[in-house]
LODRENTOR-783236 format. One record per residue (C-alpha): residue number from 0; x, y, z. Coordinates in nm, 4 decimals. Example, Ala and Ser with C-alpha at 12.3 -4.5 7.8 and 13.67 -1.06 7.14 Angstrom:
BEGIN
> resi, X, Y, Z
> 0, 1.2300, -0.4500, 0.7800
> 1, 1.3670, -0.1060, 0.7140
END
This chain:
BEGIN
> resi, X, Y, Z
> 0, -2.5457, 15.3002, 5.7449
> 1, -2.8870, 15.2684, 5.5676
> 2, -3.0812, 14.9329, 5.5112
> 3, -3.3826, 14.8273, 5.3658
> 4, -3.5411, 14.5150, 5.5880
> 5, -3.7799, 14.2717, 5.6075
> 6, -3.7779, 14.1298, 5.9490
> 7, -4.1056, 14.0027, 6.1570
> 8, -3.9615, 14.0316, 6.4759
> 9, -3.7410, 14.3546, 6.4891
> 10, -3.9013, 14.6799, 6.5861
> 11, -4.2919, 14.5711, 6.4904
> 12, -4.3761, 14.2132, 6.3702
> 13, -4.5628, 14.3166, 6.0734
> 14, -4.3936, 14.1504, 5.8165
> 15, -4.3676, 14.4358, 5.5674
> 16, -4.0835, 14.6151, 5.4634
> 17, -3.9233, 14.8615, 5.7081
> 18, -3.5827, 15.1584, 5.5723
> 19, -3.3587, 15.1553, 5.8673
> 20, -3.0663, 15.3970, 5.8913
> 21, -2.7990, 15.4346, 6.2150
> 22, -2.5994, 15.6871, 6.2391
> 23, -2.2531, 15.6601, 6.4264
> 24, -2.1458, 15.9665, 6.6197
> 25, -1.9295, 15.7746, 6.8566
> 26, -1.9715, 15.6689, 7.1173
> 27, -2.3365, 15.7884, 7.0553
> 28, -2.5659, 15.5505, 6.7749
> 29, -2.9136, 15.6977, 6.6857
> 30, -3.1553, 15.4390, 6.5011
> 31, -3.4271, 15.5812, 6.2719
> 32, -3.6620, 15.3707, 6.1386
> 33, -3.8966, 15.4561, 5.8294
> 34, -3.7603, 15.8180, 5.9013
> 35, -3.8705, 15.8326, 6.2753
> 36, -3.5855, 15.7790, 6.5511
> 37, -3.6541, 15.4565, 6.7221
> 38, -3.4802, 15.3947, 7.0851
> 39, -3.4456, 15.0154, 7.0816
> 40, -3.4601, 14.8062, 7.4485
> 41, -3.1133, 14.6362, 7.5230
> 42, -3.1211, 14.2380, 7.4510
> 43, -2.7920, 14.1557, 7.5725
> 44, -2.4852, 14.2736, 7.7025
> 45, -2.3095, 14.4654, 7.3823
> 46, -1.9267, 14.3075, 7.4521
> 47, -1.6686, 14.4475, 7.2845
> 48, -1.5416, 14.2185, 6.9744
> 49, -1.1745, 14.2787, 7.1014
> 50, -0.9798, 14.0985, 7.2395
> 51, -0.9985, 13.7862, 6.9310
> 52, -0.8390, 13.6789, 6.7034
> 53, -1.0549, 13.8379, 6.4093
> 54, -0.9344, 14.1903, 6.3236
> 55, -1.1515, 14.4368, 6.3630
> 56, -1.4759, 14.4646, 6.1960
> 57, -1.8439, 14.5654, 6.1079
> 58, -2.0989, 14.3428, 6.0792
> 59, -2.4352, 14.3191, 6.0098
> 60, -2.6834, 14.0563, 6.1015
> 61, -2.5464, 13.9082, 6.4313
> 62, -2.4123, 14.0386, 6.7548
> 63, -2.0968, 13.9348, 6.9055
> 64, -2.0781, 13.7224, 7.2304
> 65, -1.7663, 13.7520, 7.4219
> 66, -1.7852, 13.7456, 7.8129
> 67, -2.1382, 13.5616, 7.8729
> 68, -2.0131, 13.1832, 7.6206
> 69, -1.7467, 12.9744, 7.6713
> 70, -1.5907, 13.0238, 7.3533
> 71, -1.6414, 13.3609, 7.2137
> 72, -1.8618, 13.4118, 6.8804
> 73, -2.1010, 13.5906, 6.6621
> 74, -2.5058, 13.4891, 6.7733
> 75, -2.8572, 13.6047, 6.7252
> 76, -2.8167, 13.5691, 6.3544
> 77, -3.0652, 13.8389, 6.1893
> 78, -3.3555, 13.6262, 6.0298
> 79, -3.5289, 13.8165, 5.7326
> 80, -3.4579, 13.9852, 5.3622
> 81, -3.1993, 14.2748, 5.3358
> 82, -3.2558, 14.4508, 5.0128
> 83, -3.0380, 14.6754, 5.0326
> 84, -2.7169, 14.7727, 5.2495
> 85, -2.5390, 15.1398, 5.2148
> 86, -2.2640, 15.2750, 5.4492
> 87, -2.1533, 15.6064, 5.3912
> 88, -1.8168, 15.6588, 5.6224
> 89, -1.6648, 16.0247, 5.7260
> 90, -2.0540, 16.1619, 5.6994
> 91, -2.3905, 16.1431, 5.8273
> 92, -2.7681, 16.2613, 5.7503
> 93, -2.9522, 16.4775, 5.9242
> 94, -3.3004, 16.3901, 6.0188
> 95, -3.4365, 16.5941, 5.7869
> 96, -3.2576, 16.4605, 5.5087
> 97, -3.3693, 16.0609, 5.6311
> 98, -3.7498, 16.2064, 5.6790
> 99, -3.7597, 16.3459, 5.3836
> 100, -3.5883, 16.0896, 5.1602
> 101, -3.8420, 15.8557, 5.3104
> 102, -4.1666, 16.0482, 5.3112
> 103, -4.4227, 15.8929, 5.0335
> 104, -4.4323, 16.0400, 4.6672
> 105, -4.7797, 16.0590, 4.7485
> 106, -5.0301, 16.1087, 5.0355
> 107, -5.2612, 16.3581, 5.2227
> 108, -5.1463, 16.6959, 5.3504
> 109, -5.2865, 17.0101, 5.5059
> 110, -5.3037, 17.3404, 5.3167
> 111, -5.2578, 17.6574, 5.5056
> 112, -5.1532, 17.5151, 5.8559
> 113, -5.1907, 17.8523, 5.9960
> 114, -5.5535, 17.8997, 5.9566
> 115, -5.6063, 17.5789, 6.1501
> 116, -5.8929, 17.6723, 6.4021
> 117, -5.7963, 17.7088, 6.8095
> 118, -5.7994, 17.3830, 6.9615
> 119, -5.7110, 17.1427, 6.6199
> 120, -5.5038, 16.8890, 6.6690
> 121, -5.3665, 16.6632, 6.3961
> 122, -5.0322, 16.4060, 6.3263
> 123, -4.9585, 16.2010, 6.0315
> 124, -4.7978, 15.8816, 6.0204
> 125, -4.4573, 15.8424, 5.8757
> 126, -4.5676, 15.7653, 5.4951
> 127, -4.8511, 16.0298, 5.5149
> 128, -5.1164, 15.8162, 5.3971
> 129, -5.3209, 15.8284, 5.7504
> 130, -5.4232, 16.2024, 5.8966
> 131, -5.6020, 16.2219, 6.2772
> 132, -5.7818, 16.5036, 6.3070
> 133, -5.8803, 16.5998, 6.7373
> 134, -6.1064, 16.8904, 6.8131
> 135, -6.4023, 16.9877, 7.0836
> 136, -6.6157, 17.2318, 6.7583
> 137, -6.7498, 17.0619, 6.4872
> 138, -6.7255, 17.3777, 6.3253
> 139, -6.3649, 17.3815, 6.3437
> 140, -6.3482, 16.9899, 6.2592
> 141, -6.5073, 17.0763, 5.9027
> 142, -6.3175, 17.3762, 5.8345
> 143, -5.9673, 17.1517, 5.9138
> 144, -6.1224, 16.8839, 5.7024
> 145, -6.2090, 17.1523, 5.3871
> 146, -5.8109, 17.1723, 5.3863
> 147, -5.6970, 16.8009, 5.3743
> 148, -5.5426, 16.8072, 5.0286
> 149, -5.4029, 16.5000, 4.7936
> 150, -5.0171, 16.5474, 4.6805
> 151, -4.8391, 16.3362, 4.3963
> 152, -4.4870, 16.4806, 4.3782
> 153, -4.3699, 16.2274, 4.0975
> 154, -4.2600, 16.3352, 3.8049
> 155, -4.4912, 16.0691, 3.5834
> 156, -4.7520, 15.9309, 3.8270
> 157, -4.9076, 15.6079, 3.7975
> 158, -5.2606, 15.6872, 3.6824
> 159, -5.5828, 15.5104, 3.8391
> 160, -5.7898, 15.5751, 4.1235
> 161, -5.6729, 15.6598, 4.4978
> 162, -5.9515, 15.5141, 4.7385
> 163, -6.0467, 15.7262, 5.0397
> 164, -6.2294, 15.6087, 5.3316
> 165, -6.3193, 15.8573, 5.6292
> 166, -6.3841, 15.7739, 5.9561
> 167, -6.5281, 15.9531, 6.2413
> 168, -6.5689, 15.8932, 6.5656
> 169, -6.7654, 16.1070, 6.9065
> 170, -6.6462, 16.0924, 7.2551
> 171, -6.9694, 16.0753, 7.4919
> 172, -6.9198, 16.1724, 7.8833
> 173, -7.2225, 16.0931, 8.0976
> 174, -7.4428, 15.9821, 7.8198
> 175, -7.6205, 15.6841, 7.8413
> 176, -7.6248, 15.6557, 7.4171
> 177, -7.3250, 15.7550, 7.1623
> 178, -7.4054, 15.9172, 6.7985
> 179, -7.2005, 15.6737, 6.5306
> 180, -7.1466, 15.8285, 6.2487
> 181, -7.0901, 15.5852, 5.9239
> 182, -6.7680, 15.6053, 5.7281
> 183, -6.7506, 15.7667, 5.4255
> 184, -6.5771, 15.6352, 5.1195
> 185, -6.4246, 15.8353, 4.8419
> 186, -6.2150, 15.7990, 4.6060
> 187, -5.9195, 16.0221, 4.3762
> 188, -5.8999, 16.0005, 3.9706
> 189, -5.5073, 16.0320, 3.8728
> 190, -5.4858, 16.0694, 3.5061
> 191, -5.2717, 15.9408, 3.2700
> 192, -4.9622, 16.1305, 3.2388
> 193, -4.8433, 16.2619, 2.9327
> 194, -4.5627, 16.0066, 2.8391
> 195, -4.2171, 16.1408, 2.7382
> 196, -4.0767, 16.0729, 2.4408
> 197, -3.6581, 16.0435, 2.4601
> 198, -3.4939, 16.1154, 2.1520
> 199, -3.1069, 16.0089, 2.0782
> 200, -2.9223, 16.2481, 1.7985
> 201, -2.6221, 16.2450, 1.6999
> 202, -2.3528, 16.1195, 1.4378
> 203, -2.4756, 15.8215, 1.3302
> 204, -2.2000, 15.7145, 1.0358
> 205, -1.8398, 15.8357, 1.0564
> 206, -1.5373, 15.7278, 0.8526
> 207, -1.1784, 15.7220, 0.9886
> 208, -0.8046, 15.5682, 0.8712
> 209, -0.7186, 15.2246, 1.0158
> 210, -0.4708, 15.3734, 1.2045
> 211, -0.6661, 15.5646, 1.4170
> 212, -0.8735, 15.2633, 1.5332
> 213, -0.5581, 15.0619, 1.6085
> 214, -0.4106, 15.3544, 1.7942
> 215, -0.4182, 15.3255, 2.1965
> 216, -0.6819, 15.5705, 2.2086
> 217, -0.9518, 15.4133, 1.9825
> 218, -1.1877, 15.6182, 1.8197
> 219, -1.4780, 15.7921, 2.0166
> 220, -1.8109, 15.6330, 1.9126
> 221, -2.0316, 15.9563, 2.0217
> 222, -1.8592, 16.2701, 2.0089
> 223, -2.1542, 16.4439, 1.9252
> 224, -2.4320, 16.2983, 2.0954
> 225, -2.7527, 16.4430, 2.2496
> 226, -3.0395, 16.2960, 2.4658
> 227, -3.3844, 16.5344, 2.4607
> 228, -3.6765, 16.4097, 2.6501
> 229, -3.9988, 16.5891, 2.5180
> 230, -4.3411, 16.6120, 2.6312
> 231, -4.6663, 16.6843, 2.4146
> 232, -4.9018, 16.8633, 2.6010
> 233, -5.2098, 17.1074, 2.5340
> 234, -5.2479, 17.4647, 2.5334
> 235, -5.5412, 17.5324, 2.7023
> 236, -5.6775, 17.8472, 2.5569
> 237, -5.8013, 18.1269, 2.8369
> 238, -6.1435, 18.2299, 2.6861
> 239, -6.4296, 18.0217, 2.7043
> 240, -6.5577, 18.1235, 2.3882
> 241, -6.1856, 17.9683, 2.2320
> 242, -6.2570, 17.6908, 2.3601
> 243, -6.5556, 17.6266, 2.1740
> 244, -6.4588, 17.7402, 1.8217
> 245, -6.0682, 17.6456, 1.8154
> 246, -5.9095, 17.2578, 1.9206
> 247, -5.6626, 17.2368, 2.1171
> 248, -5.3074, 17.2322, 2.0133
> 249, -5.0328, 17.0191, 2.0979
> 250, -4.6911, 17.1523, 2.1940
> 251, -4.3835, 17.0248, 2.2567
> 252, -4.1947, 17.1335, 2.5595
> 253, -3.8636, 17.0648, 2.6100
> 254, -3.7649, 16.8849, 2.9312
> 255, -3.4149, 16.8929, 2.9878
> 256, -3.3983, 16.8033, 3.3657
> 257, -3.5436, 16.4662, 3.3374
> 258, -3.3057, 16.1956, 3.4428
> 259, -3.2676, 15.8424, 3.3284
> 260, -3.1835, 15.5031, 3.4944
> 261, -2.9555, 15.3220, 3.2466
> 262, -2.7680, 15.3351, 2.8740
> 263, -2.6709, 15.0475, 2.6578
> 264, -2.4465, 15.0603, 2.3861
> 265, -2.4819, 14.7196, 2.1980
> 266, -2.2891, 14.5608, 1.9134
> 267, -2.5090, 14.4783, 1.6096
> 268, -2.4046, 14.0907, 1.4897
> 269, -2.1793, 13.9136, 1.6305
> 270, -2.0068, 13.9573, 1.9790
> 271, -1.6692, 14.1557, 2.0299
> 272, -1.3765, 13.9289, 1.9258
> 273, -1.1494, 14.0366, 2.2674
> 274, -0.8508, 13.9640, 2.0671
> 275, -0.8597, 14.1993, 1.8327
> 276, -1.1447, 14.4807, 1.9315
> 277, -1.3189, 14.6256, 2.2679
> 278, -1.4735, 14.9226, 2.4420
> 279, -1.3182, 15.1487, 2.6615
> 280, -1.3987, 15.3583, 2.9236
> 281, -1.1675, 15.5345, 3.1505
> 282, -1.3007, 15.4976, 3.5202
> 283, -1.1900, 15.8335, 3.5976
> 284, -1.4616, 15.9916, 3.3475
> 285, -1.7438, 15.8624, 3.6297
> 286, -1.6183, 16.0725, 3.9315
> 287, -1.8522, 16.2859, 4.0242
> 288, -2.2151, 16.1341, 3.8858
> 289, -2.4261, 15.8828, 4.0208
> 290, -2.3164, 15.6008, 3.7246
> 291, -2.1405, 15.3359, 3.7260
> 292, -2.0610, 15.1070, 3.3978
> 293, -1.9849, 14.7823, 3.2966
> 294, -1.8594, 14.6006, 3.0034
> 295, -1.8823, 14.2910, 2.8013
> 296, -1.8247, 14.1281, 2.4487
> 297, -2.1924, 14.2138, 2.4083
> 298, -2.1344, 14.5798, 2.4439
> 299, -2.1106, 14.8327, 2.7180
> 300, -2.3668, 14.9468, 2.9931
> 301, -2.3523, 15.2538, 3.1757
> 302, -2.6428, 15.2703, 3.4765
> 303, -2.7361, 15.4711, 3.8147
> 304, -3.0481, 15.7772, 3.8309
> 305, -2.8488, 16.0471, 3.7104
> 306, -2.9260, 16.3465, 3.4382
> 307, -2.9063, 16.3303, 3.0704
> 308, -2.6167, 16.5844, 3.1180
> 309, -2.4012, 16.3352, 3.2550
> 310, -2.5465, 16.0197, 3.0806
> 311, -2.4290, 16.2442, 2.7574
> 312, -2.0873, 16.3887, 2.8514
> 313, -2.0176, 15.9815, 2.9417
> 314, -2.1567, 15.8458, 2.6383
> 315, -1.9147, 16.0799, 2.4846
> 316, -1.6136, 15.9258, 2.6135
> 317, -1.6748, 15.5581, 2.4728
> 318, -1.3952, 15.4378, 2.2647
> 319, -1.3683, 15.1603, 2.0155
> 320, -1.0372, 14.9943, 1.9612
> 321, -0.9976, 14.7312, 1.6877
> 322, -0.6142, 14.6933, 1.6293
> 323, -0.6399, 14.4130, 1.3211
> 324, -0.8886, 14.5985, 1.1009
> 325, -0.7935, 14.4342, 0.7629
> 326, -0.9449, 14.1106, 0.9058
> 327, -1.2762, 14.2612, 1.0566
> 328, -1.6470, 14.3455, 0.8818
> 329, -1.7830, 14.7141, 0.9512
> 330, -1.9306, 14.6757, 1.2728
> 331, -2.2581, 14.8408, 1.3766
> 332, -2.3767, 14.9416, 1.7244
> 333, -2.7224, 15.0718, 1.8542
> 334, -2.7542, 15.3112, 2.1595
> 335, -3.0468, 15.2686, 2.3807
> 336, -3.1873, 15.4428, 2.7330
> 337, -3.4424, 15.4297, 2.9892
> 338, -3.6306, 15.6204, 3.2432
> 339, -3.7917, 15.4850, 3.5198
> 340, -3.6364, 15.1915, 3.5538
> 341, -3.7653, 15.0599, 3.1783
> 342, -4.1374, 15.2733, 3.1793
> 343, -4.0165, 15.4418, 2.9180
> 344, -3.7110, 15.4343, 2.6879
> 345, -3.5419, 15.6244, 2.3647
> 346, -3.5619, 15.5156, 2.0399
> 347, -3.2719, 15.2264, 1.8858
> 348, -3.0157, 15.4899, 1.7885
> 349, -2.7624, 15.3196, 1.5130
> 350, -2.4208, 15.3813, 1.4613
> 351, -2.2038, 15.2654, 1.1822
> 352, -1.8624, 15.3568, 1.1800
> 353, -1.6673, 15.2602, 0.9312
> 354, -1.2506, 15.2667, 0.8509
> 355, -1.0415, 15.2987, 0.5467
> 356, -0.6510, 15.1912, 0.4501
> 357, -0.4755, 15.5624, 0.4465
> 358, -0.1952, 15.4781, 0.1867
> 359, 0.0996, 15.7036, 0.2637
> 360, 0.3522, 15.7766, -0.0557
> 361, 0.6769, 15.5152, 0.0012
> 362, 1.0537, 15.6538, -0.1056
> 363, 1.0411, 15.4363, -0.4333
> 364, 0.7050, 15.6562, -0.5196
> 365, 0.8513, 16.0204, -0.4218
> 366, 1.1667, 15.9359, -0.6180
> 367, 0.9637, 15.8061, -0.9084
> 368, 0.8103, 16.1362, -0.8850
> 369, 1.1213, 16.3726, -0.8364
> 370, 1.2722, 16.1906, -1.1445
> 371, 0.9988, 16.2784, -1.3971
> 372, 1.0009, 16.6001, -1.2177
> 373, 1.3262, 16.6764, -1.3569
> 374, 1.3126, 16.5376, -1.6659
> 375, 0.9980, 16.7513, -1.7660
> 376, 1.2067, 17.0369, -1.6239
> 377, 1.4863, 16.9619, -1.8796
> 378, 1.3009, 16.8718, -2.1992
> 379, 1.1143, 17.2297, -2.0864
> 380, 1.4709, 17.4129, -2.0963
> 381, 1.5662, 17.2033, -2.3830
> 382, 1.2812, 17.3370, -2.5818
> 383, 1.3434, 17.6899, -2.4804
> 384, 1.7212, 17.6691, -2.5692
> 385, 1.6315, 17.5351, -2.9091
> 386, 1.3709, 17.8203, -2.9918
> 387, 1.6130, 18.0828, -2.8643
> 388, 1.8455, 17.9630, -3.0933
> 389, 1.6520, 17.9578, -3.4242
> 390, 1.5287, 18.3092, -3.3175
> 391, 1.8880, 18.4154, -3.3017
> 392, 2.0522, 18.2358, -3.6076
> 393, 1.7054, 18.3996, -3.8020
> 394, 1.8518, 18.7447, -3.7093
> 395, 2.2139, 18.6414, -3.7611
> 396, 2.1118, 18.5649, -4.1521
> 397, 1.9135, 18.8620, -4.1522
> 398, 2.1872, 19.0670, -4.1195
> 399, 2.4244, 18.8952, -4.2607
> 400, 2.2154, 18.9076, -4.6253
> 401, 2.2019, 19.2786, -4.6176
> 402, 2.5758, 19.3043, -4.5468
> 403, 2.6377, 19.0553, -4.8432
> 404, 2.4264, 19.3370, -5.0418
> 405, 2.6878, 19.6070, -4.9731
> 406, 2.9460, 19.7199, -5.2666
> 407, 3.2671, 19.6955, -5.1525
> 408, 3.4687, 19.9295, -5.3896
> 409, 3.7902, 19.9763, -5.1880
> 410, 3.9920, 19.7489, -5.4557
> 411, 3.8013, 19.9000, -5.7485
> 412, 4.0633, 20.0931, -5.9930
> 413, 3.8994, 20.3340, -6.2784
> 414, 4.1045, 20.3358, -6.5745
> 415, 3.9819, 20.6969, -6.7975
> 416, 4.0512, 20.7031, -7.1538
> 417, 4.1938, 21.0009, -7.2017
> 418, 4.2172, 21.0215, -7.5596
> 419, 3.7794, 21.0213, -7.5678
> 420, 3.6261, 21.2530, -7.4415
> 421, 3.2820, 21.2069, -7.2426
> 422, 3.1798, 21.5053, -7.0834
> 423, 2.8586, 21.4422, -7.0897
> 424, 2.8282, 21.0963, -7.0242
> 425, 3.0973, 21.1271, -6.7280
> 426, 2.8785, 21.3932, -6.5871
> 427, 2.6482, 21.1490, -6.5814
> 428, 2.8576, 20.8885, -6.4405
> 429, 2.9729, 21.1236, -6.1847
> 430, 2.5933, 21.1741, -6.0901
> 431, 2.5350, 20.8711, -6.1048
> 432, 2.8366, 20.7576, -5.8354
> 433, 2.7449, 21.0379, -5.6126
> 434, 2.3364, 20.8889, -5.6496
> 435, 2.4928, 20.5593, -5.5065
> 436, 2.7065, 20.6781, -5.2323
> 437, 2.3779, 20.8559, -5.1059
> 438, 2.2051, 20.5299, -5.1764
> 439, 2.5273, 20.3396, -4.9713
> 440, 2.4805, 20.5737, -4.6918
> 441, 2.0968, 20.6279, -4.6931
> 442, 2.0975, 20.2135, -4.6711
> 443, 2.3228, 20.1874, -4.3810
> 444, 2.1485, 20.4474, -4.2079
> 445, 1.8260, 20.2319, -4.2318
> 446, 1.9775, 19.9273, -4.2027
> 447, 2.1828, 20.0532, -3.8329
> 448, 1.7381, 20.1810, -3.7659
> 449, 1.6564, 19.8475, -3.8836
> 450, 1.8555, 19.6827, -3.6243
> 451, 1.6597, 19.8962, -3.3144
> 452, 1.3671, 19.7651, -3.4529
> 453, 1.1315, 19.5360, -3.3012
> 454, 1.0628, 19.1684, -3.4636
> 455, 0.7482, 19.2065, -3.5718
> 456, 0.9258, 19.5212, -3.8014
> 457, 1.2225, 19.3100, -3.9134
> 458, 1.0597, 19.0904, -4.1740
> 459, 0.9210, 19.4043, -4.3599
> 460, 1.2280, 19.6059, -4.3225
> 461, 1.4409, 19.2477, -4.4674
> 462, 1.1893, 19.2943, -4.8019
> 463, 1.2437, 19.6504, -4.8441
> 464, 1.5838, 19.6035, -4.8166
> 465, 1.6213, 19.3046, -5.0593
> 466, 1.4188, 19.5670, -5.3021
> 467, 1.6548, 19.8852, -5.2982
> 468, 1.9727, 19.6063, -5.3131
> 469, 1.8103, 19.4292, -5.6025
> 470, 1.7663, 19.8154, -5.7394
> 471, 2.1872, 19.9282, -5.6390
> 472, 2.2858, 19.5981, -5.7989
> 473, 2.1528, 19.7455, -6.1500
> 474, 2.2751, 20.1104, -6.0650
> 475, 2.6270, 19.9706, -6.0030
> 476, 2.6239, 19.6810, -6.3063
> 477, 2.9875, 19.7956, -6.4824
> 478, 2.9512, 19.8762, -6.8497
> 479, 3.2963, 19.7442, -6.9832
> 480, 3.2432, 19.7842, -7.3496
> 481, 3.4505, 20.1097, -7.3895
> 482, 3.7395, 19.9033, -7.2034
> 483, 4.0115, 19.8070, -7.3887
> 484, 4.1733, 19.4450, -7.3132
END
């Protein structure tokens, strides 16, 4: 149990503020207080609460009278502040631990115990700001006092001046006059520390469906966010000479192992409506780090001296929910930590997320859309069937037009004179038949060729054919006028 008291009459009556722990090793309790074990002197008779009707419990602040009253009940009531109260059940701190968590962030120490000189004594009180020095040689006294050192162990110390004052004093045995020697009073310049600067990064606009913010599950505000804490310092250069001729140059060193007190994520505007939108945090994302979180209409804050590690991977986890989107503005948050308890804090990251109507395709839509699917499909085919069919009734005519061109003599009867004689001009006749049948067969051979053809052959082939039938129409023109009727 640790506890942080003001009380003027427990332990020393100094009215200032005294960091008590107890640990319970039953049946043993050990008391330390300001990090040094303190055996307190027995007031009363400790009786045991039991047997009462209250059930069994701790308290602090009072002591239970049971065998010494008439009626049983809790007296010597504590009188003083408690700032703080911490119990810690199933384990306890070692002295160490308790002496070291209390020991001053600053205060005097001794460098290089070891070479102490043979007869120094020295103690320090529990804060280290007092040092007693006890020796018989001067000699050694100085040499101890050469080694009293100043230590500041905080990370960003407050600057100013650290007043020293140092007091001596001479033991005199059989002397009827003392030396005194007069105090001397010094003093220690801190400087200002370099301040860090904390820098927030991340996402700071998104866009996502309205479904997605009514789901269950929200949306996550910071999925990608970062906290850096920088410090400008100066590179000293090693040569005196560089010092004179070149100005220092700042640099910018990364500090990744600060650690920070407290996070706010506020809403920008007006309050969350809890009806229709909130923040969420599951609890279960805060095992394990020294944060806890709370949350209001006004936004949600996350607190407790932890790293930016885990201040990050928490900040990560927010979720906004806002399940009746169509009736809510954008809404606008800003992002803000500290270090040191408000010394020094980040700068007002914004976020904006923003959310949009998906509109899915309904059944009327996707049938409207199959439909003229289709009917493009069979004006397409209609098209096609219509220009494969002129292409084929063109080569239907085609060939039927040279076919019409043919003579078809197998009803043809030759009646011969045979009282005139023609010998020459039936020679010639004769010829002249045997000229067309080679024509009638030299045609049919080109016109079967013709037919193997390719189209872009077909419409020269059609003129050279109307040519020669235009020419076999002439050759085979009957000349009737030797006849008779």
């Amino acid at each position: 149990m640790e506890s942080l008291v003001n009380d003027p009459c427990i332990g020393i009556c100094d009215k200032e503020w005294h960091y008590y722990v107890v640990n319970i090793e039953f049946p043993v309790a050990t008391l330390y207080m300001d990090g040094t074990t303190y055996e307190p002197y027995l007031v009363t008779n400790d009786w045991p609460i039991h047997p009462s009707h209250i059930a069994m419990q701790l308290t602090v602040g009072a002591c239970w009278q049971g065998g010494e009253v008439t009626k049983p009940r809790f007296t010597q009531y504590f009188h003083g502040s408690l700032a703080s109260l911490t119990i810690r059940p199933g384990k306890i701190k070692s002295q160490k631990v308790i002496s070291c968590l209390q020991a001053c962030k600053e205060g005097l120490d001794i460098n290089s115990l070891e070479s102490l000189g043979q007869g120094i004594k020295y103690h320090f009180n529990p804060s280290q700001s007092v040092l007693v020095i006890e020796g018989d040689d001067i000699e050694n006294i100085n040499q101890a006092l050469q080694k009293v050192s100043y230590i500041n162990s905080r990370q960003f110390p407050t600057s100013g001046i650290r007043r020293l004052k140092v007091s001596s004093k001479v033991q005199c045995f059989g002397e009827d006059t003392c030396i005194s020697i007069p105090d001397i009073d010094a003093y220690v310049m801190v400087l200002q520390a370099k301040e860090p600067k904390i820098t927030i990064t991340g996402m700071d606009h998104f866009a996502r469906p309205a479904t997605q913010f009514e789901h269950e599950r929200g949306v996550i505000l910071l999925p990608d966010v970062r906290i850096v804490s920088t410090v400008s310092k100066m590179e000293h250069p090693s040569d005196l000479k560089e010092t004179v001729t070149r100005a220092h140059k700042p640099v910018l060193l990364e500090k990744v192992d600060h650690t920070l007190d407290f996070c706010d994520i506020l809403v920008i505007g007006s309050e969350l409506d809890p009806k229709q939108e909130c923040l969420e945090l599951d609890k279960k994302d805060l095992q394990g780090k020294h944060i806890e979180a709370t949350n209001s209409t006004a936004g949600y804050s996350i607190y407790g001296v932890d790293t930016m590690k885990n201040y990050e991977k928490v900040l990560r986890q927010i979720r906004y929910r806002n399940w009746h989107t169509s009736s809510l503005s954008d809404r606008k948050f800003r992002i803000k930590c500290s270090e040191l308890n408000g010394r020094y804090t980040s700068n007002e990251f914004n976020l904006e997320p923003f959310y949009f109507i998906s509109v899915l395709p309904s059944m009327a839509t996707i049938t409207i859309i199959i439909c003229i699917s289709v009917l493009v499909f069979i004006i397409a085919m209609g098209v096609y069937r219509i220009h494969s069919a002129c292409h084929h009734t063109s080569k239907e005519h085609e060939t039927n037009k040279e076919n019409e061109m043919d003579w078809d003599d197998s009803a043809l009867t030759i009646t011969i004179n045979p009282m005139e004689k023609y010998e020459q001009p039936c020679g010639e006749e004769e010829s002249d038949e045997e000229e067309i049948e080679d024509e009638d067969d030299t045609t049919s051979a080109e016109s079967d060729e013709t037919e193997e053809e390719e189209e872009e052959e077909e419409e020269a082939t059609g003129n050279k054919g109307d040519k020669q039938n235009t020419t076999r129409q002439d050759q085979l023109e009957w000349d009737d006028s030797t006849l008779p009727y």
